[in-house]
N, C-alpha and C positions, 0 to 999 in steps of 0.2 A: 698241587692242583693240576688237574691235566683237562683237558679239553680234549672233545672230539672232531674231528675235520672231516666233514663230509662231501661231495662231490657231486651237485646237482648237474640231470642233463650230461652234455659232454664235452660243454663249452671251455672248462678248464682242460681236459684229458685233451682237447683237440689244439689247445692252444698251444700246453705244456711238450707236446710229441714231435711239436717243427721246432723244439730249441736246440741248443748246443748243451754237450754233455754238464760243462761248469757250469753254465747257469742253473741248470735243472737243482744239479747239488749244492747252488747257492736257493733254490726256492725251497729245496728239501729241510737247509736248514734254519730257513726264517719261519715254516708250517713245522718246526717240529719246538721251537724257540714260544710261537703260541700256542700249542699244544702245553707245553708246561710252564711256563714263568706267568704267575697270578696279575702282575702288572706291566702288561707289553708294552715297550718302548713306543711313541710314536713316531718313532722314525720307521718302524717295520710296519704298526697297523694304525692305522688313521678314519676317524667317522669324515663321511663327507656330510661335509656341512650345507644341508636344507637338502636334503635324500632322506630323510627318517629312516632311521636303525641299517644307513648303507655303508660299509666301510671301504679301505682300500689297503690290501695288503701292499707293502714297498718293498720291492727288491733292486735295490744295484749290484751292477757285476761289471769290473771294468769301465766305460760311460759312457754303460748302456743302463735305461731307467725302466724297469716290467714294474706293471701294475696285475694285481687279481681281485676284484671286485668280491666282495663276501658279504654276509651278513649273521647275526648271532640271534638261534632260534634255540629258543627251552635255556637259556643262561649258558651252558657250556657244550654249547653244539656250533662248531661255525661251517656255513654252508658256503662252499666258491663258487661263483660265477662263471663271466669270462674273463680272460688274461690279455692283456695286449704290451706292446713294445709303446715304451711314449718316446716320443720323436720331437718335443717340442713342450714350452713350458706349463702350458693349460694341458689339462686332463682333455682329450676329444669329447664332445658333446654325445656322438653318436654312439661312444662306447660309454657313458654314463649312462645314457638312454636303455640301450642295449640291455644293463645291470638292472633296474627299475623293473624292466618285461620282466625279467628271467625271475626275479627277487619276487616278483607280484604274484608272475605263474607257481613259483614252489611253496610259497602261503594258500595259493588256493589248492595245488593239488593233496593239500594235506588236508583240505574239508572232507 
């Protein structure tokens, strides 16, 4: 099974461009991990629960905790959001929020 990863916006490219070289190539190999494996672990991608259809890619590296906000449109298409560093045990409100716009704008921009 493979899946494709697509790139709305520039919210991801903008996030992913101020990391450090390892993490990059720890997120390269948790998007290429759903790209192919038919049942991803939830430790790597996770629905946020009461967001309808919002997930949350997981990357650790070292302990530091990156989140990527995504969502799965047409069954094997997942589109990323934004990225952020999480600093603390809640997910930020304003970066869920954030994912919600971005998620809502790339459903309408495909009417």
């Amino acid at each position: 099974m493979t899946r494709q990863i697509i790139f709305y916006g520039n919210y991801f490219i903008d996030f992913y461009k101020e990391l450090d070289i390892k993490v990059k190539q720890k997120i390269q190999y948790v998007l290429e991990l759903i790209k192919q494996v038919d049942r991803v672990p939830e430790k790597f991608l996770s629905p946020m629960t009461g967001y309808d259809g919002l997930f949350e890619i997981r990357i650790e590296y070292q302990s530091n905790i990156y989140r990527v906000f995504c969502c799965f449109d047409e069954g094997k298409l997942i589109v990323l959001f934004n990225g952020f560093q999480k600093k603390s045990q809640k997910t930020p409100m304003n970066e869920i929020e954030k994912a919600v716009r971005i998620k809502k704008e790339y459903f309408e921009s495909k009417k």
